[in-house]
VMD Tcl script that draws the C-alpha trace (Angstrom):
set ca {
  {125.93 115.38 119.56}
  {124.33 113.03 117.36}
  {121.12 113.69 116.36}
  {118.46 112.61 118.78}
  {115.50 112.78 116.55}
  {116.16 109.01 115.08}
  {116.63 107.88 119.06}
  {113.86 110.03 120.77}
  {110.61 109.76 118.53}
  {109.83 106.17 119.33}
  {110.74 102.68 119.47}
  {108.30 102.20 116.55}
  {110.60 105.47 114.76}
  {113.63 103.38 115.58}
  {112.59 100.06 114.39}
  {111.75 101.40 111.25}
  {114.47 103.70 110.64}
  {116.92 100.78 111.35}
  {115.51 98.93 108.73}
  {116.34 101.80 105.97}
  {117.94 100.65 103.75}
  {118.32 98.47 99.94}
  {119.50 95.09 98.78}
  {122.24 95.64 96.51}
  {121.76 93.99 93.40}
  {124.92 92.48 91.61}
  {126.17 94.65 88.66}
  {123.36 94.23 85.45}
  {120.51 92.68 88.18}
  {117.50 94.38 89.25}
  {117.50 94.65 93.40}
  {115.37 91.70 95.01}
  {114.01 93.54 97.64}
  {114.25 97.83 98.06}
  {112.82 99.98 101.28}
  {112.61 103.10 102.31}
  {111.84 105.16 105.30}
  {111.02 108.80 105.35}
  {110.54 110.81 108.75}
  {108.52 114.46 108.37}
  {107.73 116.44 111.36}
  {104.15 117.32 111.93}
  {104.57 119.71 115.09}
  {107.74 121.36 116.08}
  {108.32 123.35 119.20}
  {110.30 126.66 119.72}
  {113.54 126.67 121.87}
  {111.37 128.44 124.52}
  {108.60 125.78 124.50}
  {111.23 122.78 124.33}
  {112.75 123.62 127.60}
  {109.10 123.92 129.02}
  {108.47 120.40 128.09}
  {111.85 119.37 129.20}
  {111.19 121.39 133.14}
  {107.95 119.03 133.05}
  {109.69 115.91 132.41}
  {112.05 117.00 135.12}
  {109.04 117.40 137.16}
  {107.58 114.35 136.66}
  {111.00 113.04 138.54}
  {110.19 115.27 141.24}
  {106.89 113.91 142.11}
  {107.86 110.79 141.58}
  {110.30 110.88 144.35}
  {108.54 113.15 146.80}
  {105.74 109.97 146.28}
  {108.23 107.43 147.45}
  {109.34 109.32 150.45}
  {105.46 109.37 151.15}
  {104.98 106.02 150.63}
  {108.29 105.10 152.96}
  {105.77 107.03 155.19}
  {102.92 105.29 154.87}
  {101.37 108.11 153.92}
  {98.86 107.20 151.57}
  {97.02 110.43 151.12}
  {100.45 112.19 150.63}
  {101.71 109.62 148.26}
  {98.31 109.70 145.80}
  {98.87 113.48 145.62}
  {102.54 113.34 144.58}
  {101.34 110.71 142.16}
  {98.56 112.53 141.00}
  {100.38 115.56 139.92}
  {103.00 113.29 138.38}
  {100.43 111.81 136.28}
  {99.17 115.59 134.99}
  {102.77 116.47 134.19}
  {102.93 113.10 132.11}
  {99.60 114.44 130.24}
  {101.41 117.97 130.05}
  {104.41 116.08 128.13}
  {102.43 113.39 125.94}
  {100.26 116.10 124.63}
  {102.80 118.73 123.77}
  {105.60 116.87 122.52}
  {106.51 117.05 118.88}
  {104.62 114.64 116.33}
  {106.43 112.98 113.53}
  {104.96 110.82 110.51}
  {106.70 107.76 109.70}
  {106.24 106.20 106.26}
  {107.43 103.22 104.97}
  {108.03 101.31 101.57}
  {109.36 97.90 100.98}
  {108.89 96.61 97.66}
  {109.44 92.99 96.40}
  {108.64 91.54 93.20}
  {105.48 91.83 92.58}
  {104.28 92.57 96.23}
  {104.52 96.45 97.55}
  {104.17 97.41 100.86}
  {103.33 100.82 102.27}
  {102.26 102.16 105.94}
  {102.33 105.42 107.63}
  {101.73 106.19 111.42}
  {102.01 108.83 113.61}
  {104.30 109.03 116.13}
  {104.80 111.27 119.26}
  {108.03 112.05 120.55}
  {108.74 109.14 123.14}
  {111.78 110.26 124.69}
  {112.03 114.00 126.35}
  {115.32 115.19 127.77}
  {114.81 116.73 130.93}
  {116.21 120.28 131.18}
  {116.39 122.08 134.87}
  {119.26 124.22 136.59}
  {118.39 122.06 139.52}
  {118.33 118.64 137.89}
  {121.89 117.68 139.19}
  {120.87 118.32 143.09}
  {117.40 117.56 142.98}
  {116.09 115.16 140.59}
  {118.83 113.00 139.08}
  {121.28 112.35 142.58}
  {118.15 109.76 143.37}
  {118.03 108.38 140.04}
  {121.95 107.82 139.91}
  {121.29 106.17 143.04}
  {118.91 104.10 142.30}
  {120.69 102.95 138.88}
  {122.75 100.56 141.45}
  {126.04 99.28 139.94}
  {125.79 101.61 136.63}
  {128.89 103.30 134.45}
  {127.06 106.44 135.49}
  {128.24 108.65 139.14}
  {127.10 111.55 140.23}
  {129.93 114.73 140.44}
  {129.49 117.75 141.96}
  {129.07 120.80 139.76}
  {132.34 122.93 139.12}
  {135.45 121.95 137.43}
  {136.75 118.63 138.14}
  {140.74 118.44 139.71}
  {142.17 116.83 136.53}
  {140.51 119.71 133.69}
  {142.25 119.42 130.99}
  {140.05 121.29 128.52}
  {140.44 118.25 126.18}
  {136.79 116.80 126.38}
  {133.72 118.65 128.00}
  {131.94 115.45 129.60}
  {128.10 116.42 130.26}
  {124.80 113.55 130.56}
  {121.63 113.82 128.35}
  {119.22 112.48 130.80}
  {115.74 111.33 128.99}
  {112.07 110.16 130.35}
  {110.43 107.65 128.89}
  {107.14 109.15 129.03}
  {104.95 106.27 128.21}
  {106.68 103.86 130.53}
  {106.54 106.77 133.21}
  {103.18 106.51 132.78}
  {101.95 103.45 133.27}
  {104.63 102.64 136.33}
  {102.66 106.06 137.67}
  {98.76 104.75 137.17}
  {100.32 101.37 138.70}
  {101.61 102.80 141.41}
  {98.23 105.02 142.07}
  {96.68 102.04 141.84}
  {98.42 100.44 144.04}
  {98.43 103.06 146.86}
  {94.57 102.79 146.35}
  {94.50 99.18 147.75}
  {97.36 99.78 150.33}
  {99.63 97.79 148.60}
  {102.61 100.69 150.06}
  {105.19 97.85 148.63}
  {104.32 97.30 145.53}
  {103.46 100.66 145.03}
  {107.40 101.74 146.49}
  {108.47 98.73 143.26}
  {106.38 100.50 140.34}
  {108.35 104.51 141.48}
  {111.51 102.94 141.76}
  {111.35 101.17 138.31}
  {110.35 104.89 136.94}
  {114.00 105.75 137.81}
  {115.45 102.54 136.78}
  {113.90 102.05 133.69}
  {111.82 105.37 132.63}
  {115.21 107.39 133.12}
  {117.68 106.90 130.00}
  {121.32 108.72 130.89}
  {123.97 109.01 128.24}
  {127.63 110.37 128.23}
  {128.35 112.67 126.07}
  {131.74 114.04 125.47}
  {132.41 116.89 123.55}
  {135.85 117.97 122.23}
  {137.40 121.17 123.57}
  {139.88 123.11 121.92}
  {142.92 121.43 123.07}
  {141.87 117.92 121.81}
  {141.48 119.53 118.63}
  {144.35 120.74 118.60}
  {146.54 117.86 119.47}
  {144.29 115.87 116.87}
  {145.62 118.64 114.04}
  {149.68 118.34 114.70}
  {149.02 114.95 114.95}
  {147.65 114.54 111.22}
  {150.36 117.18 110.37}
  {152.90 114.99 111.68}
  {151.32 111.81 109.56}
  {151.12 114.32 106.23}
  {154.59 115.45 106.88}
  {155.30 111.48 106.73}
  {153.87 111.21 103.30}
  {155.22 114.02 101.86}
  {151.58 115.54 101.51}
  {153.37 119.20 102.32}
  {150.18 121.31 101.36}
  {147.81 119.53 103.51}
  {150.35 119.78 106.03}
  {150.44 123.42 105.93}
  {146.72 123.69 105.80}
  {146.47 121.67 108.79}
  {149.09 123.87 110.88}
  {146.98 126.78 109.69}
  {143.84 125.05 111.38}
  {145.95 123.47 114.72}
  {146.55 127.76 115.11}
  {143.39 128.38 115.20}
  {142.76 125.58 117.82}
  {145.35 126.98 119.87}
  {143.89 130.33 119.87}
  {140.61 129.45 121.15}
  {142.40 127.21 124.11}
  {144.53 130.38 125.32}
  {141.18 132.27 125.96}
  {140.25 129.59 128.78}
  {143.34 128.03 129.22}
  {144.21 130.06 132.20}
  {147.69 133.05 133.03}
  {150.35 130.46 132.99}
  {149.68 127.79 130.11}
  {148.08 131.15 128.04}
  {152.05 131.96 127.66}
  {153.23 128.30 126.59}
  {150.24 128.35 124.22}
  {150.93 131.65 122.74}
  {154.70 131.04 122.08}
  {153.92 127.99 120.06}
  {150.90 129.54 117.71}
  {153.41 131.69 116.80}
  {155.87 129.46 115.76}
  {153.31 127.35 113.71}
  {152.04 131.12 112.52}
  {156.03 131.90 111.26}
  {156.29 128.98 109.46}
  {152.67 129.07 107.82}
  {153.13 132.56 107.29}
  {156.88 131.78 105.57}
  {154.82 129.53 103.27}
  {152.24 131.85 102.44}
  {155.21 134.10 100.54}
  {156.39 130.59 98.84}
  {155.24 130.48 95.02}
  {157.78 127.12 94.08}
  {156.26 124.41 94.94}
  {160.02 122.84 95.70}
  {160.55 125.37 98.28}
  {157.50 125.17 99.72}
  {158.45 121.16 99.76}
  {161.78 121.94 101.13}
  {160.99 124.75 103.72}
  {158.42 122.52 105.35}
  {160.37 119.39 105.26}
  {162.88 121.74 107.31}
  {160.34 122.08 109.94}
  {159.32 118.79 109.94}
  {161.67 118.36 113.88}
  {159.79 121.39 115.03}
  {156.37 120.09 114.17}
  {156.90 117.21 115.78}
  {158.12 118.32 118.83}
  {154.31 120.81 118.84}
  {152.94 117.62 118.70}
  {154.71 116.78 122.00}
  {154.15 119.95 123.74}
  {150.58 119.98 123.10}
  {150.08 116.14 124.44}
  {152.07 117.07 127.29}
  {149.65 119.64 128.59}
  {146.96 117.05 128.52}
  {145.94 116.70 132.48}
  {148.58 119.30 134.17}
}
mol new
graphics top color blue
foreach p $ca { graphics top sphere $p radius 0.5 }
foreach p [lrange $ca 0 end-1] q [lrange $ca 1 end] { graphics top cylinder $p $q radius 0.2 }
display resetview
């Protein structure tokens, strides 16, 4: 995954950090203009205490929901107290998420410039076993006309252990909470509709989902014979045989979940790439390491074949 630090401290973090970078003088010129950003962390949290913020986040979706079925209720009292332990959640999460300091440097002829702020993490992820079922289903929902659907846990019909697909789900917390004091407000004066506008645009626009897939084993694998193939092409036999040596590997780890039947297929042809890497390990001429691989070179493109073909069976 990439790293989230850049993306989650704050829109301030990411205006600067975007901005990181030098004027490139032409050869035997000084630069016009040079900037730099640095990023230090002032709190951290443990692993433990990260998925504690993350459960309150998740929460804070809760409550947020439970409010709007009170306010679809007209219940005002019901609604306020939904809200209200929303809003303590939101405190929970501002005050315990990590803190970064941001400086900056941008330096012109004669003019320097220098600032340093600090930030609090903006964006949490929100972690829960039960997120799926019961806090994210309404916000899919409510993201009408979105790339993003809601599935079912379990495996899906067409696993092919190529790519693990899983969504990063993220609360804006300082959005969250003014849409929450808004929407307290609003419940105050009996304004039920506007108040049912400010919770829905928590899930429309304090709720930040993102795709992430994650290659598996087999995609790995398929991505190896194919650059074997291409090296075979240039005559690069070495790298060739280094990257048969890593597509084995690959193939090793996809056998372990790949299930009684395609195990058999798999292990059959990791041992063929293992004969031939293993033929070229006891090779010392460099011509008949040339020669033995260009023998193979058929064979290793048929593995290249097999392995596609097992993409989505």
């Amino acid at each position: 995954m990439k790293n989230r630090i850049n993306s989650m401290v704050s829109v301030a973090a990411i205006c600067a950090t975007a901005f990181t970078f030098g004027i490139n003088a032409q050869a035997g010129e000084r630069a016009v203009i040079t900037s730099s950003t640095t990023i230090t962390p002032i709190t951290t949290l443990s692993k433990r205490e990260t998925q504690s913020l993350s459960l309150a986040a998740n929460r804070v979706l809760y409550h947020t929901e439970q409010a709007l079925l009170a306010v679809a209720d007209k219940s005002k009292g019901r609604a306020l107290k939904q809200i209200n332990q929303a809003l303590k959640l939101e405190k929970i999460v501002r005050t315990s998420s990590p803190k970064y300091k941001i400086t900056t440097t941008i330096n012109a002829s004669k003019t320097h410039y220098k600032s340093s702020e600090d930030i609090t993490q903006r964006y949490i992820t929100v972690f829960s076993d039960s997120v799926l079922e019961n806090v994210i289903t309404p916000v899919m929902q409510a993201k009408k006309g979105g790339v993003f659907h809601h599935k079912s846990a379990g495996v899906s019909a067409d696993q092919d252990f190529s790519m693990k697909d899983r969504l990063v789900v993220s609360l804006d917390t300082m959005l969250a909470n003014r849409l929450l004091h808004t929407a307290k407000a609003d419940v105050k004066a009996k304004k039920l509709i506007a108040a049912n506008d400010a919770l829905t645009m928590i899930k429309r626009k304090a709720v930040i989902i993102e795709s992430v897939s994650v290659p598996l084993p087999l995609s790995d694998a398929a991505d190896d014979l194919y650059l074997a193939n291409n090296e075979m092409a240039g005559r690069q036999y070495h790298d060739a045989y280094l990257t048969l040596k890593k597509a084995s590997t690959d193939l090793k780890a996809y056998e372990k979940i790949s299930g009684d039947v395609r195990s058999k297929d798999v292990r059959t042809l990791t041992t063929k790439i293992d004969a031939l890497t293993a033929k070229v390990d006891n090779l010392k001429d460099k011509g008949d390491i040339a020669a033995t691989m260009d023998k193979a070179k058929n064979d290793i493109s048929s593995w290249g074949h097999d392995v596609k073909g097992w993409f989505k069976k």
